[in-house]
C-alpha positions as CSV (number, residue, x, y, z in Angstrom):
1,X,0.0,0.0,0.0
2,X,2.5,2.8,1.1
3,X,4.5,2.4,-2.3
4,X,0.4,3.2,-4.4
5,X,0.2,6.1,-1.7
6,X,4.0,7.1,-2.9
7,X,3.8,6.8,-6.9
8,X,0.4,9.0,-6.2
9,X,2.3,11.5,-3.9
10,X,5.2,11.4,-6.5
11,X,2.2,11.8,-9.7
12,X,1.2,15.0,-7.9
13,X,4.7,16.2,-7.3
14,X,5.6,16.0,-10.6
15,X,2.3,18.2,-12.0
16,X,2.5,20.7,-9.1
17,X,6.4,21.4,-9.4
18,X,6.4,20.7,-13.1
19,X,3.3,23.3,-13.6
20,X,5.3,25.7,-11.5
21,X,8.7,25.5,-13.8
22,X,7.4,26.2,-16.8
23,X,4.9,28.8,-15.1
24,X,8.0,30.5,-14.1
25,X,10.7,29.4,-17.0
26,X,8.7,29.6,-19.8
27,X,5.6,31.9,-19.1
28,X,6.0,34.4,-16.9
29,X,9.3,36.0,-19.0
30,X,7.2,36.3,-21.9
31,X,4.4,37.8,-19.8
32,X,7.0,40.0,-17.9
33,X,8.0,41.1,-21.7
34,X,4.7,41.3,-23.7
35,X,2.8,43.1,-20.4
36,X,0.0,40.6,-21.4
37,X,-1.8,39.5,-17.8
38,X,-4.2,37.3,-20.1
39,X,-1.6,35.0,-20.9
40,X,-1.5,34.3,-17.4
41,X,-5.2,34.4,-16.9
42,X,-5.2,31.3,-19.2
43,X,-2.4,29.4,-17.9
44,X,-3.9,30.0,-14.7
45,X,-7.4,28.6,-16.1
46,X,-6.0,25.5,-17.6
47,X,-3.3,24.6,-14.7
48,X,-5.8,24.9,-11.7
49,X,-7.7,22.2,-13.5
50,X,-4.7,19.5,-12.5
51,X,-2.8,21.2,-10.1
52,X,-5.0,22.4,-7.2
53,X,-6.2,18.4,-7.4
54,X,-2.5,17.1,-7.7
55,X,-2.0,19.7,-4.3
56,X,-4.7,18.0,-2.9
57,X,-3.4,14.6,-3.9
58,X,0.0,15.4,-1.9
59,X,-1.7,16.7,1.2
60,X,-3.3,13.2,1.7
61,X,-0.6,11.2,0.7
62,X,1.7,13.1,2.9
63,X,0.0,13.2,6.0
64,X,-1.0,9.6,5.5
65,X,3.1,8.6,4.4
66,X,4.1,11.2,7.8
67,X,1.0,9.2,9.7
68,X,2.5,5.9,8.4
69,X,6.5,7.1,9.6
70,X,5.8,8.6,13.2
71,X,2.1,7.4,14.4
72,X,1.9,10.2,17.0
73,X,1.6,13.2,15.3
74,X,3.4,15.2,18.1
75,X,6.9,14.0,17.5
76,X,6.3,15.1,14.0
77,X,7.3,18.3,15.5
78,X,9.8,16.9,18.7
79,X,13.1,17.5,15.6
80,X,14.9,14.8,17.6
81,X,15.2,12.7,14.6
82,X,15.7,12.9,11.1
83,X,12.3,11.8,10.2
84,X,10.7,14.4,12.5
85,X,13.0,16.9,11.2
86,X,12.1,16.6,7.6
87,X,8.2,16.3,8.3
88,X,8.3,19.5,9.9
89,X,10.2,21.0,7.0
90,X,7.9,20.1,4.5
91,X,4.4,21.1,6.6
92,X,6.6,24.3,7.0
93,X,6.9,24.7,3.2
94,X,3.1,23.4,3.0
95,X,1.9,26.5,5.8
96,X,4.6,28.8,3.8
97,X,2.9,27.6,-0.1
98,X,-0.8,28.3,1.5
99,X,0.0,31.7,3.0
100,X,1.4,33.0,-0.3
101,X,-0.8,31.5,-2.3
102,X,-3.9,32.6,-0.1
103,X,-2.1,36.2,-0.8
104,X,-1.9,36.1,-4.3
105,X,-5.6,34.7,-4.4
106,X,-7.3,37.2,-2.7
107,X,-5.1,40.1,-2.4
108,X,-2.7,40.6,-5.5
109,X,-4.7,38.4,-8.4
110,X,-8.1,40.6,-7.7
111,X,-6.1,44.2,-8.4
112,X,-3.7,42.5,-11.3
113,X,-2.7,45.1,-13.9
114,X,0.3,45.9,-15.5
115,X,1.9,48.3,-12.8
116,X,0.9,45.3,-9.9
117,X,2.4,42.4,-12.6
118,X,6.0,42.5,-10.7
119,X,4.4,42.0,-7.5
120,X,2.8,38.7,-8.7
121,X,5.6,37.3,-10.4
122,X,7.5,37.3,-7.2
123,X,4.6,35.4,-5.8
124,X,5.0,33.0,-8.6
125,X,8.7,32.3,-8.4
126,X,8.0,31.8,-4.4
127,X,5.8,29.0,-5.2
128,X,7.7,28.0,-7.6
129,X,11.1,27.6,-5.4
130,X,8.6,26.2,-2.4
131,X,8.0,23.4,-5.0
132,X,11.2,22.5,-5.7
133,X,12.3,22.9,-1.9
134,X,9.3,20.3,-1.6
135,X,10.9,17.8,-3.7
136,X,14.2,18.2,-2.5
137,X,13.2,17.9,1.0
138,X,11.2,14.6,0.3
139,X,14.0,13.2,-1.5
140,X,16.1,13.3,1.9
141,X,13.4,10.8,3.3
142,X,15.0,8.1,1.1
143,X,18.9,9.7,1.3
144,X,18.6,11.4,4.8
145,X,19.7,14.6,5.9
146,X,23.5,13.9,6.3
């Protein structure tokens, strides 16, 4: 069972990280260029459709996998070992993803314009590099911290 839960928490990796690099490396500098917020607008569209599920898919599987690791849910936060250590990384980079992303929803996408277009882009690459810190950080449960 816990290597299904793992190719499924590894699936949704792969389209939230993935969707995320070529958001940043291939979108956004053409959007940063062209000034063209619709370009976003329909990336935005068309990603949400896999992503925000492939999110959700990694939230379950996690807390499952970090369930599955360290039963009591309190020494995923006691850092007095390498697994308890790297689950509190990633639900720090999970907190870190919904705060900015909660931001962007309802405070910087709802007055997007050209002038406020820099201001989104950095919220962009910051999910973005929370993605990738994601993956890298669950790659240490199999190689470990040292």
């Amino acid at each position: 069972m816990l290597n299904h839960v793992l190719i499924a928490h590894l699936l949704g990796a792969t389209i939230w990280t993935g969707g995320h690099l070529i958001l940043t490396l291939a979108v956004l500098p053409k959007v940063l260029i062209s000034r063209n917020i619709e370009t976003l607008h329909q990336f935005e569209q068309q990603f949400e459709k896999v992503g925000m599920p492939a999110l959700i898919l990694q939230i379950g599987t996690g807390l499952w996998m970090a369930q599955r690791l360290l039963p009591d849910w309190h020494s995923w936060f006691a850092l007095d070992n390498d697994i308890s250590k790297l689950i509190a990384i990633k639900l720090v980079l999970l907190l870190t993803t919904v705060l900015v992303a909660l931001h962007a929803r309802f405070r910087v996408i709802p007055t997007l314009r050209e002038q406020t277009l820099n201001w989104f882009a950095v919220h962009i690459v910051t999910v973005t590099l929370l993605a990738v810190s994601f993956v890298v950080v669950g790659s240490l449960f199999r190689t470990g911290l040292s």
